[in-house]
DSSP file (Angstrom, degrees, kcal/mol; ACC not computed):
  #  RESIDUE AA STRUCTURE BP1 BP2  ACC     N-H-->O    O-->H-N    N-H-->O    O-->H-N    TCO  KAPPA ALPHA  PHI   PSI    X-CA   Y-CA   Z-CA
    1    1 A X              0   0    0      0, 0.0     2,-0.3     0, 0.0     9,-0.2   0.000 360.0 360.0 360.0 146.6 -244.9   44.7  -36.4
    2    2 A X  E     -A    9   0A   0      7,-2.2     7,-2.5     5,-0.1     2,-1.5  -0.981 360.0-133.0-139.2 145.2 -244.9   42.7  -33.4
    3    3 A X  E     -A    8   0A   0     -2,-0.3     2,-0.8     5,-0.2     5,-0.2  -0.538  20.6-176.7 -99.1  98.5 -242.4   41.4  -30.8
    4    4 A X  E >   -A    7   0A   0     -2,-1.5     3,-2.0     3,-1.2     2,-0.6  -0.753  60.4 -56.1 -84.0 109.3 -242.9   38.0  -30.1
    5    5 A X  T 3  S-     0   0    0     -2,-0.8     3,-0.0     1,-0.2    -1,-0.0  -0.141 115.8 -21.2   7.3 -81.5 -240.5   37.0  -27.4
    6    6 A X  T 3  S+     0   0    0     -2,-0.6     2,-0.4    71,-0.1    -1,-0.2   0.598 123.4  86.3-111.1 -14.5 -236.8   37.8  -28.3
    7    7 A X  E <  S-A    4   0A   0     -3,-2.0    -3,-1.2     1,-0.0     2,-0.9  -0.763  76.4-126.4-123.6 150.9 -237.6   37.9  -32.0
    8    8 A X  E     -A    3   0A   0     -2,-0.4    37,-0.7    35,-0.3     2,-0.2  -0.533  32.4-173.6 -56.1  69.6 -238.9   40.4  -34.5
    9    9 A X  E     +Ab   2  45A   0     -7,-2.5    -7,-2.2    -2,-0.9     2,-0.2  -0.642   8.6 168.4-109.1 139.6 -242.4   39.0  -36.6
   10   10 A X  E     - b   0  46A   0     35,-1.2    37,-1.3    -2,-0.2     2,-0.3  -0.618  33.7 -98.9-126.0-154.5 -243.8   40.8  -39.2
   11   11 A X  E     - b   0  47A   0     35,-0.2     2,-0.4    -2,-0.2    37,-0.2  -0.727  17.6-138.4-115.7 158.5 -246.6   40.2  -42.1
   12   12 A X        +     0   0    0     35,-0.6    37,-0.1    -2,-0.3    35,-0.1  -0.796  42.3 169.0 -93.0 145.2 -245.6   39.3  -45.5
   13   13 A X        +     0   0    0     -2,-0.4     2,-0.2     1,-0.1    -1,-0.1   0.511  40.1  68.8-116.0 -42.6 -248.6   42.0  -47.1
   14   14 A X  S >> S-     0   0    0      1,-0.1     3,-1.4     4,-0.0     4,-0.6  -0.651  84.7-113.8-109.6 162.8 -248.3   42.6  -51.0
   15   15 A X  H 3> S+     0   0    0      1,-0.3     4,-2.2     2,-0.2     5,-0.1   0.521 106.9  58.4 -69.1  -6.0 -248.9   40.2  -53.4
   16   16 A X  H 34 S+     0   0    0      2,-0.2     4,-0.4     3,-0.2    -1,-0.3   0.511  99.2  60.6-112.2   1.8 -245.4   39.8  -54.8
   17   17 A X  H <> S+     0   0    0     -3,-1.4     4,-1.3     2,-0.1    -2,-0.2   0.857 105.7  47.3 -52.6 -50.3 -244.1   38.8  -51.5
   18   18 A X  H >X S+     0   0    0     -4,-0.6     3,-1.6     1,-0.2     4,-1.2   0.935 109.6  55.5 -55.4 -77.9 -246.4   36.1  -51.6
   19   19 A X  H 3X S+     0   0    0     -4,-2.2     4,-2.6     1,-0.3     5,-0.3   0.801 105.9  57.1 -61.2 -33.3 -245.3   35.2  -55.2
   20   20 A X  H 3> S+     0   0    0     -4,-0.4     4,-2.0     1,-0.2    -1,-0.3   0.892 103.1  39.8 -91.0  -8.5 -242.1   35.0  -54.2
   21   21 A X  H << S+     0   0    0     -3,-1.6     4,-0.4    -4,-1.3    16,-0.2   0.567 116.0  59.1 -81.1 -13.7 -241.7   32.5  -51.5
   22   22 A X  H  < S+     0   0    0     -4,-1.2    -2,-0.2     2,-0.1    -1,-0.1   0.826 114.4  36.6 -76.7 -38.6 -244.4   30.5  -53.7
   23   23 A X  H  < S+     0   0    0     -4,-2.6    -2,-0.2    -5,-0.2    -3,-0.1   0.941 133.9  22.5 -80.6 -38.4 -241.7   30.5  -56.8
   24   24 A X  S  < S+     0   0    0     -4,-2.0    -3,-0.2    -5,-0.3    -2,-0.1   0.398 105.3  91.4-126.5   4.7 -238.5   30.2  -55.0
   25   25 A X  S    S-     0   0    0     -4,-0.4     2,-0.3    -5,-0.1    13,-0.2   0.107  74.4-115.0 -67.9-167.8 -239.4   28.5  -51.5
   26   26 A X        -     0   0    0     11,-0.4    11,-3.6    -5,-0.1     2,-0.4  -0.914  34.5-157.0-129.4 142.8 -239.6   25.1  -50.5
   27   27 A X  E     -D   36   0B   0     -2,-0.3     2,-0.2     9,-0.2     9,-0.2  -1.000   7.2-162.4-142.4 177.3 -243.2   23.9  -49.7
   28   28 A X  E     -D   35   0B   0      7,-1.1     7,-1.4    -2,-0.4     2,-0.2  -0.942  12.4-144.8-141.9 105.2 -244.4   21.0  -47.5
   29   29 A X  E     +D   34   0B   0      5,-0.2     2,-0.2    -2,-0.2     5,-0.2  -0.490  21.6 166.3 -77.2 137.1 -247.7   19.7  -47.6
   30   30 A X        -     0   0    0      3,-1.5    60,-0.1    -2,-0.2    75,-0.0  -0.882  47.6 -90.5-157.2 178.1 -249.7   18.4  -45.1
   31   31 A X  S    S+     0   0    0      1,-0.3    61,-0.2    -2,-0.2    62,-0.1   0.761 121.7  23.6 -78.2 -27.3 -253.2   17.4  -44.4
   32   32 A X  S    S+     0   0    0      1,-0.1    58,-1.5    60,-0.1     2,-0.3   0.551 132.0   2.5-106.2 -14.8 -254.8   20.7  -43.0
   33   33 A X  E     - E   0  89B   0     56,-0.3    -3,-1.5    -5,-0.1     2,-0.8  -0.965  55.4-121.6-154.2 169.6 -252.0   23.0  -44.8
   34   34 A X  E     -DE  29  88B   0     54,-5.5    54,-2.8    -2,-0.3     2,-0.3  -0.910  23.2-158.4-121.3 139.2 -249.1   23.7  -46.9
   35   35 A X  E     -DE  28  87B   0     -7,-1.4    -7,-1.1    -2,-0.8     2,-0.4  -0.662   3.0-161.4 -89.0 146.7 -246.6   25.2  -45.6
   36   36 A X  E     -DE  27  86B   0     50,-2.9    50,-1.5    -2,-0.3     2,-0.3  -0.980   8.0-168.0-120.8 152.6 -243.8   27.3  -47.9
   37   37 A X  E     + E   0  85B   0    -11,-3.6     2,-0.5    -2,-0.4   -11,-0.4  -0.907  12.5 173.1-143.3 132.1 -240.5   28.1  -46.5
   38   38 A X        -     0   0    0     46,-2.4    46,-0.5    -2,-0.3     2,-0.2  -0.965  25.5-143.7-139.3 116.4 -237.9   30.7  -48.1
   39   39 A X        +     0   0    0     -2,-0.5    44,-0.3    44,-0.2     2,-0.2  -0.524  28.0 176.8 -73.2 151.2 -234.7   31.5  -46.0
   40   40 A X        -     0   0    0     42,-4.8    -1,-0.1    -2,-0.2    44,-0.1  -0.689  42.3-113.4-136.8-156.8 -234.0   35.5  -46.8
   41   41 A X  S    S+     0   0    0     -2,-0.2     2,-0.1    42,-0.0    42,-0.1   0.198  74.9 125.9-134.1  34.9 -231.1   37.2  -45.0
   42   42 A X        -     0   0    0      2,-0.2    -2,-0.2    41,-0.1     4,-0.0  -0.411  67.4-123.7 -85.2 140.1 -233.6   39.5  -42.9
   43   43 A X  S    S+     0   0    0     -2,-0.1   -35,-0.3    38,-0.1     2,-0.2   0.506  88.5  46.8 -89.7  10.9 -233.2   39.5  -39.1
   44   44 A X  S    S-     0   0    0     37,-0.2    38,-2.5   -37,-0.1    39,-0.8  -0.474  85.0-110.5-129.7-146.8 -236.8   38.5  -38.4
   45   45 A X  E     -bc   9  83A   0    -37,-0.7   -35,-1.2    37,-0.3     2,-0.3  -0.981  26.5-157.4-146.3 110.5 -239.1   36.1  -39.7
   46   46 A X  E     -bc  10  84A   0     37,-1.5    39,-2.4    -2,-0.6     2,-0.3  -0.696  12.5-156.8-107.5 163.9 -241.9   37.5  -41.7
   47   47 A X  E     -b   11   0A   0    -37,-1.3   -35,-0.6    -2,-0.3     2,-0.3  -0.963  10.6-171.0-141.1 135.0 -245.5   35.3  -42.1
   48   48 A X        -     0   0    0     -2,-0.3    39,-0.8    37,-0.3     2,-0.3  -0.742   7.4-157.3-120.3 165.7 -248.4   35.2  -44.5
   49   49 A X  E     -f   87   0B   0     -2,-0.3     2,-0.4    37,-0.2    39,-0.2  -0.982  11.1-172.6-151.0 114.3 -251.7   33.3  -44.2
   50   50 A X  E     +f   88   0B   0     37,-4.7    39,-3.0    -2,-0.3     2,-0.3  -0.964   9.5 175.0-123.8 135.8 -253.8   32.4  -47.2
   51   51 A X        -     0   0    0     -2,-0.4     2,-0.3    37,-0.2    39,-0.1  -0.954  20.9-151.9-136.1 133.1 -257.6   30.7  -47.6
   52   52 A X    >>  -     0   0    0     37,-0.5     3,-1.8    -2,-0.3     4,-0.5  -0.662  28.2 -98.1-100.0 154.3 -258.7   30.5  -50.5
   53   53 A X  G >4 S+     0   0    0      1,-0.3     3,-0.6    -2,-0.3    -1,-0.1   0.696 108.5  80.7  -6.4 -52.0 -262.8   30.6  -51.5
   54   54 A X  G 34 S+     0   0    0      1,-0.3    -1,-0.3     7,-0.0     3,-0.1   0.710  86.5  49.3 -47.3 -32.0 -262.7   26.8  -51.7
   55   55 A X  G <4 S-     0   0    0     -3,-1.8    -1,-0.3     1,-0.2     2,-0.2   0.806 113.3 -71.9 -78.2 -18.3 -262.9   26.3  -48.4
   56   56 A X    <<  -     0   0    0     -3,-0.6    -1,-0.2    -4,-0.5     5,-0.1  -0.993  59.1 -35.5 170.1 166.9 -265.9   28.4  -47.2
   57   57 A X     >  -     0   0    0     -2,-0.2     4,-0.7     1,-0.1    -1,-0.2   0.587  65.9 -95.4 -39.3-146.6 -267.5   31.4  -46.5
   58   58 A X  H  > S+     0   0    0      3,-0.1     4,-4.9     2,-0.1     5,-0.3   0.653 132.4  51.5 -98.0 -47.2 -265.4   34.7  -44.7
   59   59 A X  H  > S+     0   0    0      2,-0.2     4,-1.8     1,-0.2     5,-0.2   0.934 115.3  39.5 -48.4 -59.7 -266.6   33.4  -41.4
   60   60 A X  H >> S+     0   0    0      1,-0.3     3,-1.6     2,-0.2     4,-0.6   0.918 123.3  47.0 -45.3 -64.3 -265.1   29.6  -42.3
   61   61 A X  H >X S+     0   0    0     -4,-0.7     4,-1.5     1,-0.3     3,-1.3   0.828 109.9  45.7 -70.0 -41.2 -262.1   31.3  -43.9
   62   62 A X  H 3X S+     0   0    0     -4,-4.9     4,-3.1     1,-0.2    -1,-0.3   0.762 107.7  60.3 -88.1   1.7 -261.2   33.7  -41.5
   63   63 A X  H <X S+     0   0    0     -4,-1.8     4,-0.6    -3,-1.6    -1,-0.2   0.595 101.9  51.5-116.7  40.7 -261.5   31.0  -38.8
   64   64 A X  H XX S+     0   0    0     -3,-1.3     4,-1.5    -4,-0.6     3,-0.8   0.918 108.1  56.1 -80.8 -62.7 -258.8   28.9  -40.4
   65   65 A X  H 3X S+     0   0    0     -4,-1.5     4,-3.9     1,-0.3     5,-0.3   0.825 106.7  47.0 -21.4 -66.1 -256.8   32.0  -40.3
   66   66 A X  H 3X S+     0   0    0     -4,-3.1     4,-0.7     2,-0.2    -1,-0.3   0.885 111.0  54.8 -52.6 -45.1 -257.2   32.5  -36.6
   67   67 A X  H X< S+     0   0    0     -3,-0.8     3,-2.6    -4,-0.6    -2,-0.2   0.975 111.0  39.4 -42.9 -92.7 -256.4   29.0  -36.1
   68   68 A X  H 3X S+     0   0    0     -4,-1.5     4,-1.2     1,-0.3    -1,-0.2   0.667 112.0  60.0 -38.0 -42.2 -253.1   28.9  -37.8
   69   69 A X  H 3X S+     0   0    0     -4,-3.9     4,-1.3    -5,-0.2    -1,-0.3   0.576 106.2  46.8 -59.4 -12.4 -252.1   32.5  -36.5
   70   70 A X  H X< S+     0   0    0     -3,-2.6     3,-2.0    -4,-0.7     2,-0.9   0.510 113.7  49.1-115.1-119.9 -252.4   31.3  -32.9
   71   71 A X  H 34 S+     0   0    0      1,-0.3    -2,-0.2    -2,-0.2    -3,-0.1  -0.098 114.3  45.4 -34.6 -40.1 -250.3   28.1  -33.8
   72   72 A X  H >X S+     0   0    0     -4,-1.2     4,-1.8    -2,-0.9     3,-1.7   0.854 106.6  57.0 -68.4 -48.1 -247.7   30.1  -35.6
   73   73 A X  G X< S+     0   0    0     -3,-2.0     3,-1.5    -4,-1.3     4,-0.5   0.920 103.0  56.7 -74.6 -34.7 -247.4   32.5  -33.1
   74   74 A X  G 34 S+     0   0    0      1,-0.2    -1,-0.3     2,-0.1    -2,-0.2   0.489 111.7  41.2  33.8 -81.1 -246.6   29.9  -30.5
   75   75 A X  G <4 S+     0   0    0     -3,-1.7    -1,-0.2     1,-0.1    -2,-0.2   0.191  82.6  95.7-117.3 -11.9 -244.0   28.7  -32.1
   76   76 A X  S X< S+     0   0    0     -4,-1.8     3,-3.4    -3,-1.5    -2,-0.1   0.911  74.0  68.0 -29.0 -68.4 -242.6   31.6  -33.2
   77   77 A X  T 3  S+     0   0    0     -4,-0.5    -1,-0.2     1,-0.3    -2,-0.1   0.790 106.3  46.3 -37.1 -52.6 -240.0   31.8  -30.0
   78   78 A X  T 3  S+     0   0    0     -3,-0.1    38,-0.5    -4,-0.1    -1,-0.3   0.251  85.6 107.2 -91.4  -9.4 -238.4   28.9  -31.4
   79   79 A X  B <  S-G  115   0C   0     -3,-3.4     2,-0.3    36,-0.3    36,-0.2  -0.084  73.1-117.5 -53.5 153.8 -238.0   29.8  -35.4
   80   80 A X        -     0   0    0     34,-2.6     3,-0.1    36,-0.1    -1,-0.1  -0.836  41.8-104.7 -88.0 133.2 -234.4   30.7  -36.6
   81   81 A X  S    S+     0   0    0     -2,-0.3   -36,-0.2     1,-0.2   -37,-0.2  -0.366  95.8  50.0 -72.3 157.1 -234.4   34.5  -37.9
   82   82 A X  S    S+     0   0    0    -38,-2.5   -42,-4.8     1,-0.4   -37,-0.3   0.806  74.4 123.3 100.5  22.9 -234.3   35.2  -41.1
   83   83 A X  E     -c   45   0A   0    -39,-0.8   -37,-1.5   -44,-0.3    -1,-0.4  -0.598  49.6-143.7-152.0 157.7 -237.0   33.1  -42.7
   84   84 A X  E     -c   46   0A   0    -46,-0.5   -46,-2.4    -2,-0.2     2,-0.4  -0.924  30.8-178.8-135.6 120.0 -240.6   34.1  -45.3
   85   85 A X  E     +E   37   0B   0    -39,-2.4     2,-0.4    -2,-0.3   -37,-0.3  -0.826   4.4 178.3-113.0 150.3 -242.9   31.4  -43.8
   86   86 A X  E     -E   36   0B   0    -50,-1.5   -50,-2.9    -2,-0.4     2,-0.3  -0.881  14.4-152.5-152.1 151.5 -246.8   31.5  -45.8
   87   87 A X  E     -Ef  35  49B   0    -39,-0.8   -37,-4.7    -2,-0.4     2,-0.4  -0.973   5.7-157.0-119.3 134.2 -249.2   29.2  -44.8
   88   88 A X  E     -Ef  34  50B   0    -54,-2.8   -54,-5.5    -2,-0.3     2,-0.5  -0.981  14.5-148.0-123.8 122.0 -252.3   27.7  -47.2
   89   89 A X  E     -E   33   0B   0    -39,-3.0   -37,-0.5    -2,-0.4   -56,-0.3  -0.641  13.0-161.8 -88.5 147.1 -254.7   26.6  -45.6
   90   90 A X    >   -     0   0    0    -58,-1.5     3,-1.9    -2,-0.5     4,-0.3  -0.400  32.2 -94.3 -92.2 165.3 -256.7   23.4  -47.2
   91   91 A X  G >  S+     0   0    0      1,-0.2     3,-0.5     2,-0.2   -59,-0.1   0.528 114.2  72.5 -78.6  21.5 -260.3   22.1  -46.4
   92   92 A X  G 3  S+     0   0    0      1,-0.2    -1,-0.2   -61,-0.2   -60,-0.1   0.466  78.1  79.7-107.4  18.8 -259.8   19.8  -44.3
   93   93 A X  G X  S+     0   0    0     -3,-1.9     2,-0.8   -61,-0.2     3,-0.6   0.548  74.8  99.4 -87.1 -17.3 -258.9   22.7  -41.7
   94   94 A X  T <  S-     0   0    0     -3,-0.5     3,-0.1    -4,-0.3   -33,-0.0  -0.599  99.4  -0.4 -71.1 108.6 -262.8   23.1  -41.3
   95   95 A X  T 3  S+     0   0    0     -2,-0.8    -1,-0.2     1,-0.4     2,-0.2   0.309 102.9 131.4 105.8 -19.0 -263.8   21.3  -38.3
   96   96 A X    <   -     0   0    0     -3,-0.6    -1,-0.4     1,-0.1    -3,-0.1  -0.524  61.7 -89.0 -96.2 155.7 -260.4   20.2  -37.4
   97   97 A X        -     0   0    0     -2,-0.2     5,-0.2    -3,-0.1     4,-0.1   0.624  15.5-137.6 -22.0 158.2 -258.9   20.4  -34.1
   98   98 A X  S  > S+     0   0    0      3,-0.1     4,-1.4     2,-0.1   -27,-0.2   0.772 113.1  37.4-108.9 -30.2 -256.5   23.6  -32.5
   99   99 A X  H  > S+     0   0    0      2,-0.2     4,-2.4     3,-0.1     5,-0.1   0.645 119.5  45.9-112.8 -26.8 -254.0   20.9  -30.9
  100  100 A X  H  > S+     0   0    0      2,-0.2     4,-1.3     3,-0.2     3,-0.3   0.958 118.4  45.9 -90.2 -53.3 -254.2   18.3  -34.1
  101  101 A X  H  > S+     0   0    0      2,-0.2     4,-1.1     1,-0.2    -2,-0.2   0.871 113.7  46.7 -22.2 -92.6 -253.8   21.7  -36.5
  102  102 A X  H  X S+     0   0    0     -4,-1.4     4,-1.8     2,-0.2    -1,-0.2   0.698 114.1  51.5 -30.1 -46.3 -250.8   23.0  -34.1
  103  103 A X  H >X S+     0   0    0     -4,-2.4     4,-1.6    -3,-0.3     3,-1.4   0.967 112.3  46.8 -46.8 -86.5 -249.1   19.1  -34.3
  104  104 A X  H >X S+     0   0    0     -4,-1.3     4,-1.4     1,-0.3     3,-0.7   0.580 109.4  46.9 -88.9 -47.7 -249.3   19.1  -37.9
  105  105 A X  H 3X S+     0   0    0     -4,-1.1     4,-2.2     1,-0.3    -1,-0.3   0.887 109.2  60.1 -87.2 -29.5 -247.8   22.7  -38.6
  106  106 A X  H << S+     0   0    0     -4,-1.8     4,-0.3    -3,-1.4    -1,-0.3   0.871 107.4  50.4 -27.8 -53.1 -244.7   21.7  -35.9
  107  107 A X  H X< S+     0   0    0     -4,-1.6     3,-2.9    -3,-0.7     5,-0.4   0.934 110.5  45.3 -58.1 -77.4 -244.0   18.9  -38.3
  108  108 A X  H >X S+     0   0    0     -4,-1.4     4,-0.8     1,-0.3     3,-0.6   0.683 111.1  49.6 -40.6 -21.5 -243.9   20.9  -41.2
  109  109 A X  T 3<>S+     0   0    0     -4,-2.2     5,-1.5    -5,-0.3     6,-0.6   0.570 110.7  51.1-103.5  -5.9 -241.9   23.4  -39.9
  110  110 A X  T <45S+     0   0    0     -3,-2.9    -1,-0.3    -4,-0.3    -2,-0.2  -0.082 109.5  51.9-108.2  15.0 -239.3   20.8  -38.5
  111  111 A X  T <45S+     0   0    0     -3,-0.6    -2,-0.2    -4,-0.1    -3,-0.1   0.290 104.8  53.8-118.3 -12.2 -239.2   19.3  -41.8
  112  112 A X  T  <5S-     0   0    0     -4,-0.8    -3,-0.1    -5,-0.4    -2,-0.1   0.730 105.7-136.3 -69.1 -34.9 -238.6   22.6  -42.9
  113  113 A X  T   5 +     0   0    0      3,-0.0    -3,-0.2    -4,-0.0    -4,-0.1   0.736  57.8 144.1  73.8  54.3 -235.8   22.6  -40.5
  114  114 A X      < +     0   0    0     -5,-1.5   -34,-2.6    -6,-0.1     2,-1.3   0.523  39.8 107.7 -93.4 -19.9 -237.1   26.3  -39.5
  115  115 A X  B     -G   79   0C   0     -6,-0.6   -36,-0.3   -36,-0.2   -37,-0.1  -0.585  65.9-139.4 -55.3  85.5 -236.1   25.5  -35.7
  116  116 A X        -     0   0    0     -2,-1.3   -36,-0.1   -38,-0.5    -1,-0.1   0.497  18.4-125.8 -55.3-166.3 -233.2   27.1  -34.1
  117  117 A X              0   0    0      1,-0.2    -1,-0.1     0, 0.0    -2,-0.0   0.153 360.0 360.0-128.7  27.6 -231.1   24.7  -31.9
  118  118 A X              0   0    0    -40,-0.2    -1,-0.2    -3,-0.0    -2,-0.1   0.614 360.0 360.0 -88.8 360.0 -231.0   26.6  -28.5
C-alpha cells in the first residue's frame, strides 16, 4: 500500500479481482488502452495493470506497464475514492509517447467520470 497524496492506493493482485471489475465494470476503450472502471464502496482506489503476450516481449510488456503506472499515479490525487480501476494495455502502446499515453488515459478516466470535483 501506498499513500499517494491525501488518498489511499492499493493493487488489485488475485485474479478474481481482476475478473470482477472485467464482468461488472464499465470499460472504455481507447487507442493505447482500455480502461475498466467499477465503483466499490472502499475508501481508496485500488489499480491493476494488464499486458498481455501480444504485445511483446517482458522487456516491451513491462515497459507499457511502467508507462501507464507513472500516468496513473499522477492522476491519482484527483480520483474520487472508492473506485477498482484495471488498465489493458494494447499494441499500439509500443513506441508511443509518455505525454500522448497520459492525454489519452485522462480522457478515459473523465469519461469514466472517476474525477472528484474539488
Amino acid at each position: 500500500m501506498r499513500c499517494e497524496g491525501k488518498r489511499l492506493v492499493t493493487s488489485l493482485t488475485e485474479n478474481y479481482e481482476f475478473q470482477r471489475v472485467y464482468k461488472k465494470g464499465q470499460s472504455y476503450p481507447g487507442r493505447y488502452a482500455v480502461l475498466y472502471y467499477l465503483k466499490t464502496n472502499r475508501a481508496t482506489v485500488r489499480m491493476g495493470i494488464t499486458a498481455t503476450k501480444k504485445i511483446g516481449k517482458a522487456c516491451v510488456r513491462n515497459r507499457a506497464r511502467r508507462l501507464i503506472y507513472e500516468n496513473m499515479r499522477l492522476v491519482m490525487p484527483a480520483m474520487k475514492p472508492g473506485c477498482d480501476v484495471v488498465v489493458v494495455a494494447r499494441n499500439a502502446i509500443v513506441g508511443s509517447d509518455f505525454f500522448a499515453l497520459g492525454k489519452e488515459l485522462k480522457k478515459l478516466l473523465q469519461k469514466a467520470e472517476a474525477f472528484s470535483d474539488e
